[in-house]
N, CA and C of each residue as an Amber inpcrd file, in Angstrom:
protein
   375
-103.1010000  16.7370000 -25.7680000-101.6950000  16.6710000 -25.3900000
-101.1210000  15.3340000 -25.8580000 -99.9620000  15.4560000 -26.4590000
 -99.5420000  14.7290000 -27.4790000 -98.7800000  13.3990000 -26.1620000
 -98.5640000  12.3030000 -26.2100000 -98.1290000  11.3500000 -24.8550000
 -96.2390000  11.2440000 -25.5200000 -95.5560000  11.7290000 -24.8020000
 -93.9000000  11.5250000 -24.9980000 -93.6070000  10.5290000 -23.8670000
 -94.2340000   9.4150000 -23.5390000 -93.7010000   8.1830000 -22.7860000
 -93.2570000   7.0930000 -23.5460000 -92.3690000   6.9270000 -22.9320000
 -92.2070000   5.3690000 -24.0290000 -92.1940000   3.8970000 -22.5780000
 -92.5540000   3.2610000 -23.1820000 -93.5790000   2.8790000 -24.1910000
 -94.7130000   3.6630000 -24.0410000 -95.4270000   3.8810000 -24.8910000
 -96.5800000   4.6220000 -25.4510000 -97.6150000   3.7830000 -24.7610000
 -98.4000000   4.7880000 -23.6330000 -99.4250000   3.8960000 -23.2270000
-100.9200000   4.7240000 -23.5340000-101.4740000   3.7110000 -24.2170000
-102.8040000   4.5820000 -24.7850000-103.6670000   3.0170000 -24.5320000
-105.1430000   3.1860000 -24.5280000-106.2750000   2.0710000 -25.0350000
-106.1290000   1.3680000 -26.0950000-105.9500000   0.2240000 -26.1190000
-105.8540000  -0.0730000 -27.7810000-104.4940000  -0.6920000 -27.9880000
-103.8100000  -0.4290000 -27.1600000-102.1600000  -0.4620000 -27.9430000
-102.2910000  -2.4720000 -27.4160000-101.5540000  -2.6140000 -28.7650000
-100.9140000  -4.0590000 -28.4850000 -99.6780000  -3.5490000 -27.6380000
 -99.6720000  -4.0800000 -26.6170000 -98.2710000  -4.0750000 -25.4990000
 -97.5570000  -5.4790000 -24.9510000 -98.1010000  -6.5790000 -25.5720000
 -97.5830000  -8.1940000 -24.8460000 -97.9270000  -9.3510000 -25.5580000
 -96.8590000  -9.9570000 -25.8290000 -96.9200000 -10.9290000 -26.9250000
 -96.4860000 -12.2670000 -26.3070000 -96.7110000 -13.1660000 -26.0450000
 -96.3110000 -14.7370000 -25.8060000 -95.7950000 -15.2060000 -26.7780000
 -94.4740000 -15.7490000 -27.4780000 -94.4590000 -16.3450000 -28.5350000
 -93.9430000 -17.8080000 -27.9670000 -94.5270000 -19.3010000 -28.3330000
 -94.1600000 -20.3940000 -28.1960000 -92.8580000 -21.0000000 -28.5130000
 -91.8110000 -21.2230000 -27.5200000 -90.4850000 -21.7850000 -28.2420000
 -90.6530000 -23.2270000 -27.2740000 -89.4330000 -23.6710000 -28.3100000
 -89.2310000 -25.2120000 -27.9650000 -88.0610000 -24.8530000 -26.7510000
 -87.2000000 -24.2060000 -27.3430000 -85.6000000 -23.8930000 -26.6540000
 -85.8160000 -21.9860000 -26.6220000 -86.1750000 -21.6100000 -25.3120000
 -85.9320000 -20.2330000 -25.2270000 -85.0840000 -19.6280000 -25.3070000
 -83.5000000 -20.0960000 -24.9630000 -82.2580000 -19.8380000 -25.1360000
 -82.0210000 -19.3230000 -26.7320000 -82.1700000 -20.3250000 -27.6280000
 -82.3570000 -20.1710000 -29.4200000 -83.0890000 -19.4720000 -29.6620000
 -84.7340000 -19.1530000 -28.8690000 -85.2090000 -18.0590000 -29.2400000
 -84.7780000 -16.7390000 -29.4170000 -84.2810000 -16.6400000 -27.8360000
 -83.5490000 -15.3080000 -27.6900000 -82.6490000 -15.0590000 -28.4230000
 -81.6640000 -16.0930000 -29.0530000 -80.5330000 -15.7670000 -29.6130000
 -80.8570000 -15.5580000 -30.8280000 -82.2290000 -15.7570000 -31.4110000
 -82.7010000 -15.5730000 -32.6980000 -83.5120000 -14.1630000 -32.7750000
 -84.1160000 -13.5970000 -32.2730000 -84.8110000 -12.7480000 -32.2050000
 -84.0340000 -11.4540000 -31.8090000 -82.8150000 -11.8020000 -30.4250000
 -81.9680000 -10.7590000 -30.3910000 -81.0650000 -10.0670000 -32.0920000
 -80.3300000 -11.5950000 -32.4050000 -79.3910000 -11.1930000 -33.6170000
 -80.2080000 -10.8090000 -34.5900000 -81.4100000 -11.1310000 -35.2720000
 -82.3790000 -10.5610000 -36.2340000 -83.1170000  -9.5410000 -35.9250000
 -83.4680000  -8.5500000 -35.0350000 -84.2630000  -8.1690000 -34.6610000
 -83.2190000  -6.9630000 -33.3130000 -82.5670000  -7.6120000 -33.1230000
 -81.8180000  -6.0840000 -32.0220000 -83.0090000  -6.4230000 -30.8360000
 -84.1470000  -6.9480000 -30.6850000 -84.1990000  -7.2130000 -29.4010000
 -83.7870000  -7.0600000 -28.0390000 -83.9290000  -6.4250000 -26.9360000
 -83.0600000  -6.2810000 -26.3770000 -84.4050000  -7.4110000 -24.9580000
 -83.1030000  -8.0850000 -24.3660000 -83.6840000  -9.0540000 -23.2750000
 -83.2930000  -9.0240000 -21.9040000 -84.3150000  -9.3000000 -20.7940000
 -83.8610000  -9.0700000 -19.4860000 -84.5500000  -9.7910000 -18.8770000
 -84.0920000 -10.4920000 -17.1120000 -84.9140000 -11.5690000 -16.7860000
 -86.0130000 -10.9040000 -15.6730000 -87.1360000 -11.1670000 -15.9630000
 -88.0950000 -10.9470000 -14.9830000 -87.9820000 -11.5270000 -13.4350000
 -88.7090000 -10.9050000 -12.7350000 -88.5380000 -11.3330000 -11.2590000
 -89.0310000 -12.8530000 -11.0970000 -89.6770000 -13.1370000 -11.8610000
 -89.9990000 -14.6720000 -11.9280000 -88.8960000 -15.3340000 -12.5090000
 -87.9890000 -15.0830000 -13.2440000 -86.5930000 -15.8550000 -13.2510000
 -87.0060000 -16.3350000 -15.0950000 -88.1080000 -15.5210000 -14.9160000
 -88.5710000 -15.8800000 -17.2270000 -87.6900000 -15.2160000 -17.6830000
 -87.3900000 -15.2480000 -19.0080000 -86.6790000 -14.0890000 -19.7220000
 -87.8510000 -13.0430000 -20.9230000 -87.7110000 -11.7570000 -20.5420000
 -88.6790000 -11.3970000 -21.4180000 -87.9470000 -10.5070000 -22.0950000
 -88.9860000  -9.9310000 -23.1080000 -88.1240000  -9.0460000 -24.3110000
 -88.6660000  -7.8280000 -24.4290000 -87.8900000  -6.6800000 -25.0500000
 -88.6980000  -5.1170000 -25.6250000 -88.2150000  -5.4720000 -27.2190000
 -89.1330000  -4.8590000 -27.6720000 -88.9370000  -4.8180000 -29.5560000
 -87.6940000  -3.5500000 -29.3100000 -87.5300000  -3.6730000 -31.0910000
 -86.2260000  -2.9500000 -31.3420000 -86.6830000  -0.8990000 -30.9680000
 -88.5380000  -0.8820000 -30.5600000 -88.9400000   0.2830000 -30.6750000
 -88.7410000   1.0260000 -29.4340000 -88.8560000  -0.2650000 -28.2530000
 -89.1440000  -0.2960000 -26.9290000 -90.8170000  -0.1140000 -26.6860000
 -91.3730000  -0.1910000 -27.2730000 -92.8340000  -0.3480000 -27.1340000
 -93.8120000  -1.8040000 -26.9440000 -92.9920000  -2.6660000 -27.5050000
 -93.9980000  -3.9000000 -27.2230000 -93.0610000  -5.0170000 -26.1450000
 -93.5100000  -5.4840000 -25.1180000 -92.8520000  -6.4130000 -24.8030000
 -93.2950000  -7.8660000 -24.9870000 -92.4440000  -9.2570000 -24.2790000
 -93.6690000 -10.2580000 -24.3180000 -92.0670000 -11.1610000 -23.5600000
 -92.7610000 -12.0370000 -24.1360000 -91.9880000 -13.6410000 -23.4670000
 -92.0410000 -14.3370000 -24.3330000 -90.8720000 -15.5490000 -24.0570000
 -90.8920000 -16.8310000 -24.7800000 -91.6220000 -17.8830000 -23.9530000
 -92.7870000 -18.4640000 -24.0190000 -93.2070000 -19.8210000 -23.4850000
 -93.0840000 -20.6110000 -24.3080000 -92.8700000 -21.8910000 -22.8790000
 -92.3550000 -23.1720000 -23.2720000 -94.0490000 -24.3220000 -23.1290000
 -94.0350000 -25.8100000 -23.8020000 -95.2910000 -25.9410000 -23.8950000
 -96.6190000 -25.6080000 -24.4760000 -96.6050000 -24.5180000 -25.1400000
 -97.5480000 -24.1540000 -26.1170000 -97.2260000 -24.2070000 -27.9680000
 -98.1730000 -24.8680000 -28.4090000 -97.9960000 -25.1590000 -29.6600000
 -97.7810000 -23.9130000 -30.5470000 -96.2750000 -24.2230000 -31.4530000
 -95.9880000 -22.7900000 -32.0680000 -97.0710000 -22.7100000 -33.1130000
 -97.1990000 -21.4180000 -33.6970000 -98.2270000 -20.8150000 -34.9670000
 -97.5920000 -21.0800000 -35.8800000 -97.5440000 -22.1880000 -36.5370000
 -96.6360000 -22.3050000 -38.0070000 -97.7270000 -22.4660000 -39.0280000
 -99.1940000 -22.8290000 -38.8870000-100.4300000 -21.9810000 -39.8480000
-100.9060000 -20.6550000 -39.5320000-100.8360000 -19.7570000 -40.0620000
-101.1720000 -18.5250000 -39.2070000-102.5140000 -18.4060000 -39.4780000
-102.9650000 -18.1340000 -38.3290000-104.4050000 -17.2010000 -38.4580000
-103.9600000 -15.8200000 -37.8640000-104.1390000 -15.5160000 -36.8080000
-103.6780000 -13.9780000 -36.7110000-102.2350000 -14.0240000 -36.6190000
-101.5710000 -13.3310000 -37.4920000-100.2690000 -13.3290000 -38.0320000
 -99.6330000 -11.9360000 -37.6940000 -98.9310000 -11.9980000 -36.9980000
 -97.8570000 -10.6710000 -36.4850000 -96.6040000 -10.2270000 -37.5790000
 -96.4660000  -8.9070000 -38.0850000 -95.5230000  -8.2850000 -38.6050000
 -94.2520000  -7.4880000 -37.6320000 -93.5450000  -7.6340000 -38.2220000
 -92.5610000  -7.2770000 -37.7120000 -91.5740000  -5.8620000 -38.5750000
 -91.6710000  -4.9290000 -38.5280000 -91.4110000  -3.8530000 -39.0080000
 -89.8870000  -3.9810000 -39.6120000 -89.2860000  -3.5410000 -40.1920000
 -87.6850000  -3.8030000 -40.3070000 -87.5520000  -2.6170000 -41.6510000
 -85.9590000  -2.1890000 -41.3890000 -85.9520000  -1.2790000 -42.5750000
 -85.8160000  -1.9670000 -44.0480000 -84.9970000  -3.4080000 -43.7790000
 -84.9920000  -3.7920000 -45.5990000 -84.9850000  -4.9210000 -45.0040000
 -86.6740000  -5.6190000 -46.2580000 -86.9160000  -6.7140000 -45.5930000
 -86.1420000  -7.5600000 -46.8720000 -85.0220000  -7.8170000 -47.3570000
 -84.7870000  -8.3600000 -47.8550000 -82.9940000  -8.3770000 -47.0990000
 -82.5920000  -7.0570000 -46.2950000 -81.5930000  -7.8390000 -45.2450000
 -81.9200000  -8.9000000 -44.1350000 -83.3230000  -8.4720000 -43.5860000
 -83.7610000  -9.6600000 -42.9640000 -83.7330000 -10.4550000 -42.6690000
 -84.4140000 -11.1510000 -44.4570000 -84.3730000 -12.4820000 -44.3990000
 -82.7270000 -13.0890000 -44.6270000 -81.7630000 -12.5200000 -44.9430000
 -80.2050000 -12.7100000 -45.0380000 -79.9600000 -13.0070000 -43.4990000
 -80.8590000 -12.2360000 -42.6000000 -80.1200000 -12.3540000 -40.6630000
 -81.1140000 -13.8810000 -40.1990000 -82.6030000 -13.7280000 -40.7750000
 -83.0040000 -15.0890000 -40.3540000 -82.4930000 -16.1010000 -41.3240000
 -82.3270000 -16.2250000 -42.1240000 -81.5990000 -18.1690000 -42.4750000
 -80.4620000 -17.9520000 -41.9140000 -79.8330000 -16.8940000 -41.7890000
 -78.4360000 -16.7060000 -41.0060000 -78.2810000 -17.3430000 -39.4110000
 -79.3700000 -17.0460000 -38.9050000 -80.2960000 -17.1260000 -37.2610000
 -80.7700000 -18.6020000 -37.3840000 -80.8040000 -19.6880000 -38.8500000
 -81.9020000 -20.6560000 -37.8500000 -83.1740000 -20.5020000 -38.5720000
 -83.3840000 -19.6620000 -39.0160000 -85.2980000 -19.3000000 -39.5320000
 -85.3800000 -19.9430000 -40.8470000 -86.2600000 -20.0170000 -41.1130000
 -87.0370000 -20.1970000 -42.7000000 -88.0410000 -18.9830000 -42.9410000
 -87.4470000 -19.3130000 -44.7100000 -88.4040000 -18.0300000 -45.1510000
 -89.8230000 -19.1040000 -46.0370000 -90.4360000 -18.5070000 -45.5550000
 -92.2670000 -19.3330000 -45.9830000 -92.6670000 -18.6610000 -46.6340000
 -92.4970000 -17.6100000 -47.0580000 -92.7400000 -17.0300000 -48.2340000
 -91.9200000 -15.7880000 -48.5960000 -91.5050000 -15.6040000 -49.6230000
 -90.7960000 -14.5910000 -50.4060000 -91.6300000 -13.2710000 -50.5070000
 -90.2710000 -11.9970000 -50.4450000 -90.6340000 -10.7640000 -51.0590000
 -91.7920000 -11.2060000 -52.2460000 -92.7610000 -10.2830000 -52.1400000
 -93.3500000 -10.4040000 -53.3570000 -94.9550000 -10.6430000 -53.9470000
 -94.7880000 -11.5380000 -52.6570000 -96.4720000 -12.1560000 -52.4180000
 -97.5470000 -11.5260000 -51.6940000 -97.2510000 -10.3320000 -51.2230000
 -98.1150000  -8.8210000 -51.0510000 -98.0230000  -7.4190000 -51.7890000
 -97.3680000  -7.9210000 -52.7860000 -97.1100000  -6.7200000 -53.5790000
 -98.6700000  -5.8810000 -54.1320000 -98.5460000  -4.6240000 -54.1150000
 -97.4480000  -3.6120000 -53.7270000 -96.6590000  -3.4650000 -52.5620000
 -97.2470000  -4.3160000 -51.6090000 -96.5240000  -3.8330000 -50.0490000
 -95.0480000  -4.7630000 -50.0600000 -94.4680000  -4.0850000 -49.0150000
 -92.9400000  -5.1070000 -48.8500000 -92.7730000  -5.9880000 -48.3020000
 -93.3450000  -7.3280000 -48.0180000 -93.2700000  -8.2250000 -46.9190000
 -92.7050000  -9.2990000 -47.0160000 -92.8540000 -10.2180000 -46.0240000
 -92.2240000 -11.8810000 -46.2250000 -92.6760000 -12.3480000 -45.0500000
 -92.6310000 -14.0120000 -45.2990000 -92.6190000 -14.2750000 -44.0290000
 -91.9050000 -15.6470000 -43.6960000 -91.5640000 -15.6000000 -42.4060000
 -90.6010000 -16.4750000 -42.0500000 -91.0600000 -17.3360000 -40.8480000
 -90.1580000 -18.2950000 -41.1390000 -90.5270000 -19.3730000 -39.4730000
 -89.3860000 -19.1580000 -38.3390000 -89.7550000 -19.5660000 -37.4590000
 -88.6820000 -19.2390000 -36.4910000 -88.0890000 -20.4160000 -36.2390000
 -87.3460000 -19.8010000 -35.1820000 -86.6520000 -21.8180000 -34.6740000
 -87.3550000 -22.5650000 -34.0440000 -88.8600000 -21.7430000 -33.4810000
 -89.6120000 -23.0050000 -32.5350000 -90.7170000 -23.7990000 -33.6840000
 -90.8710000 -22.4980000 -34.8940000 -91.8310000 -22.6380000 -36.0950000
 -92.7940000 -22.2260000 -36.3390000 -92.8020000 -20.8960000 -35.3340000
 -93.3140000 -19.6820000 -35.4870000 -93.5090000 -19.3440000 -37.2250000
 -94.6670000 -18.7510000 -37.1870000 -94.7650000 -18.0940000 -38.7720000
 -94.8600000 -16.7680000 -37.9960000 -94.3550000 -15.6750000 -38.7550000
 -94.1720000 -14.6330000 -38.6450000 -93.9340000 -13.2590000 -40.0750000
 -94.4280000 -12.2370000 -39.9390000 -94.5000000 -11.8730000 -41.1490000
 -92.9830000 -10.4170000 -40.6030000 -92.6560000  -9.9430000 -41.6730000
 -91.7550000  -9.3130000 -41.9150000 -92.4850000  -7.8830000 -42.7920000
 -92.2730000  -6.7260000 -42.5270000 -92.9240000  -5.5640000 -43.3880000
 -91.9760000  -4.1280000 -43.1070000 -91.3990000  -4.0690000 -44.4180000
 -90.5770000  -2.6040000 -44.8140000 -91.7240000  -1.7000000 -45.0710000
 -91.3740000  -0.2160000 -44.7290000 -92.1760000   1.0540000 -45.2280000
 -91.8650000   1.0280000 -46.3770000 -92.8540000   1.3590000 -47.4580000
 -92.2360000   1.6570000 -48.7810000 -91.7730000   3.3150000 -48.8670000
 -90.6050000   3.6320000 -49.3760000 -89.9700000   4.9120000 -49.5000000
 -90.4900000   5.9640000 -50.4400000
């Protein structure tokens, strides 16, 4: 039997992400406008987030050193990763690497405002 819940709860699933900001406010305002993010405050008075799928949530913490060398490196799905990167330098972000440098695949990757590295990945059509 096929699961029609959303979020999708199965074994296995990535469901919660911590990402390190300096200024959570800029986070949010970066991740909402690039990303459609949608944000709400937890009963602890944090602000946390759902992806644009409604499947993954997480938080912004403050105090932890951002990932700006990546070792395990998170993608971020988007339909054209080359509007994207137009919404993050638009947002505040840097792009750390260009379309191109996973080819065949579609990716990029960018820093955030805390200096987050983060990767970016279109379906190819």
């Amino acid at each position: 039997m096929e699961n029609d819940k959303h979020p999708t709860l199965a074994n296995g699933k990535v469901c919660y992400i911590e990402i390190p900001a300096v200024d959570v406010d800029r986070s949010v305002s970066f991740y909402r406008e690039v990303f459609g993010w949608k944000t709400r405050k937890r009963s602890d008075g944090h602000i946390a987030f759902d992806d644009g799928a409604g499947e993954v949530s997480g938080t912004w913490v403050v105090g932890r050193r951002p990932s700006g060398n990546p070792g395990l490196l998170i993608y971020i799905m988007v339909d054209s990763v080359a509007a994207a990167i137009e919404l993050v330098i638009a947002n505040g972000g840097k792009i750390v690497q260009a379309i191109g440098a996973d080819a065949p695949e579609i990716t990029a990757r960018f820093s955030d405002p805390a200096g987050n590295v983060i990767g970016l990945y279109q379906e190819p059509t």
